[in-house]
mmCIF file of the C-alpha atoms, coordinates in Angstrom:
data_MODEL
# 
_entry.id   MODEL 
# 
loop_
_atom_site.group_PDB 
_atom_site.id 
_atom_site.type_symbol 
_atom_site.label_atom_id 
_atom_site.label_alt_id 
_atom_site.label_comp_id 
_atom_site.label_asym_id 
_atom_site.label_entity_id 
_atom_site.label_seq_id 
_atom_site.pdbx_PDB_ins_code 
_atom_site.Cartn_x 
_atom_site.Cartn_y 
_atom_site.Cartn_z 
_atom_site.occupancy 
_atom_site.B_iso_or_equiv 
_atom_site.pdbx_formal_charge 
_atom_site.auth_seq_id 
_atom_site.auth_comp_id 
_atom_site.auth_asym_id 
_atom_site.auth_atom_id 
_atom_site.pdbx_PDB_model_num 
ATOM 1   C CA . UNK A 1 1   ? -17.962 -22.546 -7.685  1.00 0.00 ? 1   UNK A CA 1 
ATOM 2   C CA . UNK A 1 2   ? -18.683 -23.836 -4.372  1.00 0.00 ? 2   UNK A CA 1 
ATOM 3   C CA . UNK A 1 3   ? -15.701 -21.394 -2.664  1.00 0.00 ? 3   UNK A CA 1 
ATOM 4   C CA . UNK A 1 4   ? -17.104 -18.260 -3.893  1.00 0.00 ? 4   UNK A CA 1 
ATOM 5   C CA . UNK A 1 5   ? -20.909 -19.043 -3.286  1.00 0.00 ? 5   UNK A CA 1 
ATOM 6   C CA . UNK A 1 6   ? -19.766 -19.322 0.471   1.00 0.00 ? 6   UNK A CA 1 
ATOM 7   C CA . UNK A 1 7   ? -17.172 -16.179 0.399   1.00 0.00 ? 7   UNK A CA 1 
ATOM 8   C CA . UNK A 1 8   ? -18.549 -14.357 3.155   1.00 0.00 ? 8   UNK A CA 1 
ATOM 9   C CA . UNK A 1 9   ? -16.960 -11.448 5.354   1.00 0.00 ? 9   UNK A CA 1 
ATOM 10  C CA . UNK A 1 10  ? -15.384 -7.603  5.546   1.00 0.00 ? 10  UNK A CA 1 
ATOM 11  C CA . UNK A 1 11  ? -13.069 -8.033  3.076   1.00 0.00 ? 11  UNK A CA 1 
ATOM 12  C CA . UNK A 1 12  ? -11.774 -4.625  3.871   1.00 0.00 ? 12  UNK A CA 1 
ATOM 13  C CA . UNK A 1 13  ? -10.662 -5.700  7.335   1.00 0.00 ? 13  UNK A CA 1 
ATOM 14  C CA . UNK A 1 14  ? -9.287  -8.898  6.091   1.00 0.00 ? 14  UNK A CA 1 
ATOM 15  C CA . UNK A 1 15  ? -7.035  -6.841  3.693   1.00 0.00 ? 15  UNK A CA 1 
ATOM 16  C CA . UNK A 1 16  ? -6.270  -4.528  6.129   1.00 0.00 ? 16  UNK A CA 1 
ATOM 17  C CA . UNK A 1 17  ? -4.779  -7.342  8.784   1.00 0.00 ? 17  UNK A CA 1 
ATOM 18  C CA . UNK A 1 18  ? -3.141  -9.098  5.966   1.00 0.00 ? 18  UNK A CA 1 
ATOM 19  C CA . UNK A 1 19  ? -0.913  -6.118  4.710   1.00 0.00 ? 19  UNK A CA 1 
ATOM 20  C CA . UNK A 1 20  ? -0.362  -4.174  7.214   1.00 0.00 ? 20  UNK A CA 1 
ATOM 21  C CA . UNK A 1 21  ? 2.901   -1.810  6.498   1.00 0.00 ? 21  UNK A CA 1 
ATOM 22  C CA . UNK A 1 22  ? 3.100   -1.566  3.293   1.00 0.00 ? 22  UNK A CA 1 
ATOM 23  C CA . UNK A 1 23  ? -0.487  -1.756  1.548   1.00 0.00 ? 23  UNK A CA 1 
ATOM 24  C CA . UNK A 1 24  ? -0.024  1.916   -1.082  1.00 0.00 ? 24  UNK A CA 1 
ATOM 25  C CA . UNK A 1 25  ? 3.355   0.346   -2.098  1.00 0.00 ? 25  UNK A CA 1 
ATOM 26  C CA . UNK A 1 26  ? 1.897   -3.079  -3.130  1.00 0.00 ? 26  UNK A CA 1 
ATOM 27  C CA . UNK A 1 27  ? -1.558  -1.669  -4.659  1.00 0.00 ? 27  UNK A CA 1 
ATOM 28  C CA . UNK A 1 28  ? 0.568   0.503   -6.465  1.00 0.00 ? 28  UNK A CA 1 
ATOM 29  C CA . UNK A 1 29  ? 2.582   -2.444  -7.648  1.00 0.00 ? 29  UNK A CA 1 
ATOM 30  C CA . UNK A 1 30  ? 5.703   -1.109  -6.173  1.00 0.00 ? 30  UNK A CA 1 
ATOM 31  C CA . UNK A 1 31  ? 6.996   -3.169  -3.584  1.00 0.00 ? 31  UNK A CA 1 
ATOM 32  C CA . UNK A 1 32  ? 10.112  -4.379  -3.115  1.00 0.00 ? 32  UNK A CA 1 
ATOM 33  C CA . UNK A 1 33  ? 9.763   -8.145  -2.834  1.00 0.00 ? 33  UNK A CA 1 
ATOM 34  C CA . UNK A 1 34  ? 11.571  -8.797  0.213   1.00 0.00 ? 34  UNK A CA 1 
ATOM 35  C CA . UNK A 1 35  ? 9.216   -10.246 2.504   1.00 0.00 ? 35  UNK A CA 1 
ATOM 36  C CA . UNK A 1 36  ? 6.793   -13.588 0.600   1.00 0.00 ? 36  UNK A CA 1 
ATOM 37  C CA . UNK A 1 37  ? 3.434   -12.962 0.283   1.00 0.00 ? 37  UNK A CA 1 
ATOM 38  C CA . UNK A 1 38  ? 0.940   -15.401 1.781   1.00 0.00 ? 38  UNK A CA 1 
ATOM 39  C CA . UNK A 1 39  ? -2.605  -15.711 1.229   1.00 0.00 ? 39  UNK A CA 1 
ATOM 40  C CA . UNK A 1 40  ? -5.220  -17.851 1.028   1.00 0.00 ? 40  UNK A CA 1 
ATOM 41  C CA . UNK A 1 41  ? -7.876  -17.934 -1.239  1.00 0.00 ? 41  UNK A CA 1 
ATOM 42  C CA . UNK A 1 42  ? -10.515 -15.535 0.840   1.00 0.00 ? 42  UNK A CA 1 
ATOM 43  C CA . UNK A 1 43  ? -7.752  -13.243 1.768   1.00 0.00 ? 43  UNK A CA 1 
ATOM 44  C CA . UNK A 1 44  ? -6.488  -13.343 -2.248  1.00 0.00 ? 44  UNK A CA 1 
ATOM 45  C CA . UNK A 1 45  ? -9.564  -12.277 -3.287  1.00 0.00 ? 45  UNK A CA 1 
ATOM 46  C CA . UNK A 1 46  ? -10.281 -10.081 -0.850  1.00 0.00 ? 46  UNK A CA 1 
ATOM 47  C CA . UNK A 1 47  ? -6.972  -7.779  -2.353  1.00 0.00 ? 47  UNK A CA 1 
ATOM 48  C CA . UNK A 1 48  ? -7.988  -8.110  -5.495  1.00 0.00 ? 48  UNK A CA 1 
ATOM 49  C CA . UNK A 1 49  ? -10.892 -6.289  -4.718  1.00 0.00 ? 49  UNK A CA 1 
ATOM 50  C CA . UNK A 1 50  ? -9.249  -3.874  -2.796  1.00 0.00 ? 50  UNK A CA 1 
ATOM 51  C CA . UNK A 1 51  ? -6.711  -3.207  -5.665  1.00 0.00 ? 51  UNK A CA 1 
ATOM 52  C CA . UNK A 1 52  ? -9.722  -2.549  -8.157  1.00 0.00 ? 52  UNK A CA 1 
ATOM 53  C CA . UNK A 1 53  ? -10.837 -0.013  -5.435  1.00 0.00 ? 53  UNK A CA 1 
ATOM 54  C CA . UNK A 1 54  ? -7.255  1.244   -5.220  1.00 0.00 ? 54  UNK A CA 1 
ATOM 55  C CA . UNK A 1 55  ? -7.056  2.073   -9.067  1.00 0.00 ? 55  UNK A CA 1 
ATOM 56  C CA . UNK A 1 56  ? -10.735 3.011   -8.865  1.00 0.00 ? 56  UNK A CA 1 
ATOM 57  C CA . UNK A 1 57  ? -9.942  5.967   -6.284  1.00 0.00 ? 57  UNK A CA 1 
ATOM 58  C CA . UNK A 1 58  ? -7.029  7.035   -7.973  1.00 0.00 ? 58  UNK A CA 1 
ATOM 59  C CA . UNK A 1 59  ? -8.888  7.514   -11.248 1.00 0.00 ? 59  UNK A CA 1 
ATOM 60  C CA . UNK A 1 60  ? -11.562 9.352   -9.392  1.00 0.00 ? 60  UNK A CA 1 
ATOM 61  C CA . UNK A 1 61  ? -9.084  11.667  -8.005  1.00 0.00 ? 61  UNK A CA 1 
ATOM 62  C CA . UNK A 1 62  ? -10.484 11.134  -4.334  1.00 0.00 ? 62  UNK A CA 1 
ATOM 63  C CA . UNK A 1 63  ? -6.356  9.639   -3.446  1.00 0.00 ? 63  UNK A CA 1 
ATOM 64  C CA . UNK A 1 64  ? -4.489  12.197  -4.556  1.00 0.00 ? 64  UNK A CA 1 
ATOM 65  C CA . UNK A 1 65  ? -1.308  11.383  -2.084  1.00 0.00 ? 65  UNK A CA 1 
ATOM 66  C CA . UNK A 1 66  ? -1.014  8.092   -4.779  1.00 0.00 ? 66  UNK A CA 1 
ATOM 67  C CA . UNK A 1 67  ? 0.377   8.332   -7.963  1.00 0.00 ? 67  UNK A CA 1 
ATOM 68  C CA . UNK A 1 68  ? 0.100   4.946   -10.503 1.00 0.00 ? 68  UNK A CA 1 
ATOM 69  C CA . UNK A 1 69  ? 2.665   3.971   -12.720 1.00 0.00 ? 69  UNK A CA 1 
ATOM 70  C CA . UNK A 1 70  ? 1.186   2.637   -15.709 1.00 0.00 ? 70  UNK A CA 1 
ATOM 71  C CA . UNK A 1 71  ? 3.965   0.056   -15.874 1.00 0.00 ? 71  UNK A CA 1 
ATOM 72  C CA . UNK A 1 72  ? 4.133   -1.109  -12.500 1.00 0.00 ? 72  UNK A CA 1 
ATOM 73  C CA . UNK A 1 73  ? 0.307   -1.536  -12.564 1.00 0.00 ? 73  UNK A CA 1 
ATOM 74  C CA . UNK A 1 74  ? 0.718   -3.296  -15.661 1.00 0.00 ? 74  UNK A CA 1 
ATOM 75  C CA . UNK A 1 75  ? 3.025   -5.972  -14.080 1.00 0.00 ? 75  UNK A CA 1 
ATOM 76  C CA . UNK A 1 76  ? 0.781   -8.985  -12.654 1.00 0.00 ? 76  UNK A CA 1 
ATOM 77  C CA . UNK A 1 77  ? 3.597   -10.333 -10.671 1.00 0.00 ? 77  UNK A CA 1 
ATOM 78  C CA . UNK A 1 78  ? 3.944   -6.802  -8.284  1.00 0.00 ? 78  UNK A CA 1 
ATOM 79  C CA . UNK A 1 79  ? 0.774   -6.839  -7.100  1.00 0.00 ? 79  UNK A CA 1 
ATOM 80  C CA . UNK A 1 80  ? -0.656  -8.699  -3.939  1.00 0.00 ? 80  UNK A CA 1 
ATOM 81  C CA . UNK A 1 81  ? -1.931  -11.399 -5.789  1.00 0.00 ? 81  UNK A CA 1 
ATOM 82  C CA . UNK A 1 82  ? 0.826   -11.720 -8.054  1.00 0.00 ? 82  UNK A CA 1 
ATOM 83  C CA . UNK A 1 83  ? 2.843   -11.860 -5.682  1.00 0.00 ? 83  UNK A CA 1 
ATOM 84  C CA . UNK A 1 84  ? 1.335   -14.703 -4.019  1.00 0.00 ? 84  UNK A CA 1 
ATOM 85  C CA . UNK A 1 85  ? 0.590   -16.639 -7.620  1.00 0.00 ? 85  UNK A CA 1 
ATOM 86  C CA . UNK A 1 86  ? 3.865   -16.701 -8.374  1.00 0.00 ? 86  UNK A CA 1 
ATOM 87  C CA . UNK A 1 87  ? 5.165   -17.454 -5.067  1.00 0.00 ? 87  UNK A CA 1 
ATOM 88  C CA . UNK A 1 88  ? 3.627   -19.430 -2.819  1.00 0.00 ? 88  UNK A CA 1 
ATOM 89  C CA . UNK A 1 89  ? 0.624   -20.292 -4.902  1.00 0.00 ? 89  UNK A CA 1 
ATOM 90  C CA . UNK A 1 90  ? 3.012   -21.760 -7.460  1.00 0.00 ? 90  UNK A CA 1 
ATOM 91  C CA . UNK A 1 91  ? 4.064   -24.306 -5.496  1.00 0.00 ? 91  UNK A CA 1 
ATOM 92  C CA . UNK A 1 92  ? 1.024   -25.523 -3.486  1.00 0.00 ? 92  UNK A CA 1 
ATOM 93  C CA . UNK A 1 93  ? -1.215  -25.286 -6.552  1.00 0.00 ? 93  UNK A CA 1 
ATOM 94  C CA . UNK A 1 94  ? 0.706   -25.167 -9.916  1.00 0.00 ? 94  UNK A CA 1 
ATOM 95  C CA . UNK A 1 95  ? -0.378  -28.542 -11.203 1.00 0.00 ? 95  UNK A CA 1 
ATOM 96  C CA . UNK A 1 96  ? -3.518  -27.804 -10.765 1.00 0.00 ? 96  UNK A CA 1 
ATOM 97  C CA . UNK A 1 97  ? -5.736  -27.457 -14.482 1.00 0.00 ? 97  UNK A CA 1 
ATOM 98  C CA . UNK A 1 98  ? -7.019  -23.906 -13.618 1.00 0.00 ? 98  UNK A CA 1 
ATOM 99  C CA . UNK A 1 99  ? -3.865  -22.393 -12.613 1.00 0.00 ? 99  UNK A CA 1 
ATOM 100 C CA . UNK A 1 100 ? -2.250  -21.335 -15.725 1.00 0.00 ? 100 UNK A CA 1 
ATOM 101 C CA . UNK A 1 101 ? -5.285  -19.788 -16.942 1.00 0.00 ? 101 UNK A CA 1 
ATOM 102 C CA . UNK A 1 102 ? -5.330  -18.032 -13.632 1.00 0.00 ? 102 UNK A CA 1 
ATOM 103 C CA . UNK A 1 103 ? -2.057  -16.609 -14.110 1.00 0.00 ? 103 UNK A CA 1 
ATOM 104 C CA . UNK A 1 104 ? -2.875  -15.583 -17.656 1.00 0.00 ? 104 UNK A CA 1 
ATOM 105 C CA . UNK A 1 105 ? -5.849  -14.252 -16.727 1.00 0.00 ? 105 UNK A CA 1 
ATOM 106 C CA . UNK A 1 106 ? -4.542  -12.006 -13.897 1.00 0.00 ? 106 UNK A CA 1 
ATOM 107 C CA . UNK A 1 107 ? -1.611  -11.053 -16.075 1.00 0.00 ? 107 UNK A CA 1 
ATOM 108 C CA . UNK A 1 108 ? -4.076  -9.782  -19.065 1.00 0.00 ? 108 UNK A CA 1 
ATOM 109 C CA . UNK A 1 109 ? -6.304  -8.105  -16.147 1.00 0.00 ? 109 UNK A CA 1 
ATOM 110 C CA . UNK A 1 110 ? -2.936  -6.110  -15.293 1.00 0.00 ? 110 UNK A CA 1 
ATOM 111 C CA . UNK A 1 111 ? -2.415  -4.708  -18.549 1.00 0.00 ? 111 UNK A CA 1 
ATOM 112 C CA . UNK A 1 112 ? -5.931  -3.752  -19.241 1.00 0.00 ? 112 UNK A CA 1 
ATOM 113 C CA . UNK A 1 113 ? -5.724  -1.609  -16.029 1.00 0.00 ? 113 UNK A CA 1 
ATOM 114 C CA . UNK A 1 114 ? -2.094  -0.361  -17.227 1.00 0.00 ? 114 UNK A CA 1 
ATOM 115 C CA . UNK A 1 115 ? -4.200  0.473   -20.107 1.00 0.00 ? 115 UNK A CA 1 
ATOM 116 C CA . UNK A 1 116 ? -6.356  2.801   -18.290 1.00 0.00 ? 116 UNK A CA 1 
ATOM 117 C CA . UNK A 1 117 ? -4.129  3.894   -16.492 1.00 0.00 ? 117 UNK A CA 1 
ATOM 118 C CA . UNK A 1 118 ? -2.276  5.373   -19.331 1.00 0.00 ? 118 UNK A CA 1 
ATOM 119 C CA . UNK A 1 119 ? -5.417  6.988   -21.140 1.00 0.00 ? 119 UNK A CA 1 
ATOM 120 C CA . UNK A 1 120 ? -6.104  8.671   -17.733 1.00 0.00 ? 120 UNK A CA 1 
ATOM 121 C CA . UNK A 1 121 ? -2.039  10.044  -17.711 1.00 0.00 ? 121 UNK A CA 1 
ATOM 122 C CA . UNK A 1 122 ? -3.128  11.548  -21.053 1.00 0.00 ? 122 UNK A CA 1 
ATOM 123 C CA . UNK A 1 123 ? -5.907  13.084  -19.861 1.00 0.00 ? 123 UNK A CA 1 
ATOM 124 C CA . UNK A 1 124 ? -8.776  11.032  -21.336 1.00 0.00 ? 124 UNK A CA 1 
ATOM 125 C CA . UNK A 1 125 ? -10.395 10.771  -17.954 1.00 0.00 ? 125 UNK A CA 1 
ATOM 126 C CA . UNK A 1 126 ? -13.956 10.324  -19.219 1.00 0.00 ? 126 UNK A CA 1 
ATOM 127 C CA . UNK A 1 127 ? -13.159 7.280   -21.589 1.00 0.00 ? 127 UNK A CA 1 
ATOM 128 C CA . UNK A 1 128 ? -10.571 5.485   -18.635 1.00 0.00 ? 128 UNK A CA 1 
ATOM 129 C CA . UNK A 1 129 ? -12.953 5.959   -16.280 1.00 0.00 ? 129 UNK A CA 1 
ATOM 130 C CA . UNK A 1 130 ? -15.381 4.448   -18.717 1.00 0.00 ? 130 UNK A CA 1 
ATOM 131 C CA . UNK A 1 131 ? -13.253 1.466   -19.571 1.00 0.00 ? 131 UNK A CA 1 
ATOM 132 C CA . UNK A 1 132 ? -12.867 0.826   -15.766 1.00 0.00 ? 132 UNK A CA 1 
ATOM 133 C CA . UNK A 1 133 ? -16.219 0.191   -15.442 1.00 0.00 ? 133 UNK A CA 1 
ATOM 134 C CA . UNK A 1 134 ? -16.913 -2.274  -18.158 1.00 0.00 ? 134 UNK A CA 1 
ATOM 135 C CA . UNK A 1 135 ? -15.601 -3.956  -20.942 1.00 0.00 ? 135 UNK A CA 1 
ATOM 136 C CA . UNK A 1 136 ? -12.389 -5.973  -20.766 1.00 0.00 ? 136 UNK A CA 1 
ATOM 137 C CA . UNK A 1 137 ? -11.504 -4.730  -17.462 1.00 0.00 ? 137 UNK A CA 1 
ATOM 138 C CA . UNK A 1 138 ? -14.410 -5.463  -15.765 1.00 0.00 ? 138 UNK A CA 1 
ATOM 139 C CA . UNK A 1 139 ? -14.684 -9.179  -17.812 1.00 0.00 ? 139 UNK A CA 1 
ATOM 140 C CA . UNK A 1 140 ? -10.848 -10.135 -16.724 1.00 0.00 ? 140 UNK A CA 1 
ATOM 141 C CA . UNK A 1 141 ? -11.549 -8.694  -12.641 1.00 0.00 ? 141 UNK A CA 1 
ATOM 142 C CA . UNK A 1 142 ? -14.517 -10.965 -12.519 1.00 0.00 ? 142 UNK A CA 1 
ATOM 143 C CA . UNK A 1 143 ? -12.592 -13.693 -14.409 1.00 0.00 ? 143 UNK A CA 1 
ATOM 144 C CA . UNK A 1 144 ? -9.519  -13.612 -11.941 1.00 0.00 ? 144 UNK A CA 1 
ATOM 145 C CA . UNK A 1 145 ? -12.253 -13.868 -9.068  1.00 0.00 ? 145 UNK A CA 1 
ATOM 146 C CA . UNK A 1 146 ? -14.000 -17.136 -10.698 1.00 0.00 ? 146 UNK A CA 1 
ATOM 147 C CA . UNK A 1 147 ? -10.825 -18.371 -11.367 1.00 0.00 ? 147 UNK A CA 1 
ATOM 148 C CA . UNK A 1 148 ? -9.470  -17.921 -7.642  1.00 0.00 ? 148 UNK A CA 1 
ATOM 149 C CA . UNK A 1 149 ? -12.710 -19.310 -6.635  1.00 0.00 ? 149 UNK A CA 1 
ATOM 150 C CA . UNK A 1 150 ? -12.176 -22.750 -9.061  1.00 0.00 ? 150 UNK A CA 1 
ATOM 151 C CA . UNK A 1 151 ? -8.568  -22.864 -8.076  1.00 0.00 ? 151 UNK A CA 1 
ATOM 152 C CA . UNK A 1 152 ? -9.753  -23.120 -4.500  1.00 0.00 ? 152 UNK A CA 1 
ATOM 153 C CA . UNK A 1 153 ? -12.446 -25.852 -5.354  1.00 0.00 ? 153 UNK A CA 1 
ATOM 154 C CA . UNK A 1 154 ? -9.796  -27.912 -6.934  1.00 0.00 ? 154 UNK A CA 1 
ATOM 155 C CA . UNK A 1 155 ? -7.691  -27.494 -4.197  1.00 0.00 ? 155 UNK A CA 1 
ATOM 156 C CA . UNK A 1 156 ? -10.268 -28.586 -2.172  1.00 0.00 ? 156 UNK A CA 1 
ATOM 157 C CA . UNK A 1 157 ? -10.854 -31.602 -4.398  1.00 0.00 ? 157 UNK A CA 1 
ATOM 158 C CA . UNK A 1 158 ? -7.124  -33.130 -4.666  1.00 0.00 ? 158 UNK A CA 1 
ATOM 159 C CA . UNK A 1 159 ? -6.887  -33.056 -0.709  1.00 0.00 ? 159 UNK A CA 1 
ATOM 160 C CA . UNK A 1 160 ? -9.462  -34.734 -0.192  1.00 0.00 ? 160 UNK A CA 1 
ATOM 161 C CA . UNK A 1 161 ? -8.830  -37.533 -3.164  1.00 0.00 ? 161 UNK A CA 1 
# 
C-alpha cells in the first residue's frame, strides 16, 4: 500500500478542479456521459471521498437543493469513479490482478449506498444514517480506497518491469 501511505493533499480542492461544471449531476449519479472521465489515482480517490460526503449531507438533510435517486446511486458505472473504471481505467489497467475486484468492489459499495438510500426515502432515517456509518458501507468505501491504492501500486510495478 505504498500509494495510499503517501496520499497527501486537499482532496476537496483536487475534486473541485477536476469536475468543475457538473459535480451535483455526477455525485448524484446522473450525468449524461458525454464528455470521458479522467482521473488518476489521487484524484479517483479523492471523489470517492467526496461522493461519501455527498450522500452523507444529503442524509443529514444539510443539501436539501439535492435529491438522490436510489437507483442512480445504486449504479457503479454513473458515478465519478465509475465512470473512469470503466472507461479509461479499463484500458490502461484492466489486466491488472486487482482490477476486477476493484470493479466488484465499487459496484457492491454502490448498492449498499442505494440501500440506504432507500431506507432513508422510507423514512427510516435513524437506521440509514446508522448503516452509513458502519457496517457494509463503511467496509466496501474503505475497500474501494485500498483497492484504488493497490491498483495504483501495481501500476506502478508493471511500468517499471
Amino acid at each position: 500500500m505504498g500509494f495510499l501511505n503517501g496520499f497527501m493533499g486537499d482532496a476537496k480542492a483536487q475534486l473541485k478542479a477536476l469536475t468543475a461544471g457538473s459535480a451535483a449531476k455526477r455525485r448524484a449519479g446522473q450525468d449524461d456521459g458525454c464528455e470521458p472521465v479522467r482521473l488518476d489515482f489521487i484524484s479517483a480517490i479523492c471523489a470517492h471521498r467526496q461522493w461519501k460526503s455527498c450522500l452523507n449531507d444529503c442524509l443529514n438533510d444539510t443539501q436539501s437543493d439535492e435529491q438522490l435517486d436510489a437507483e442512480s446511486v445504486g449504479r457503479g458505472d454513473r458515478s465519478v469513479v465509475g465512470q473512469w473504471l470503466y472507461g479509461e481505467a479499463s484500458l490502461r489497467f484492466g489486466k491488472l490482478p486487482s482490477f476486477e475486484k476493484l470493479l466488484d468492489t465499487h459496484s457492491q459499495f454502490h448498492e449498499e449506498a442505494a440501500r440506504i438510500v432507500q431506507m432513508h426515502q422510507a423514512g427510516h432515517r435513524t437506521q440509514a444514517l446508522a448503516l452509513l456509518r458502519s457496517g457494509e458501507y463503511t467496509r466496501l468505501s474503505l475497500k474501494v480506497m485500498g483497492l484504488l491504492g493497490a491498483l495504483a501500486d501495481e501500476s506502478a510495478r508493471s511500468e517499471q518491469g
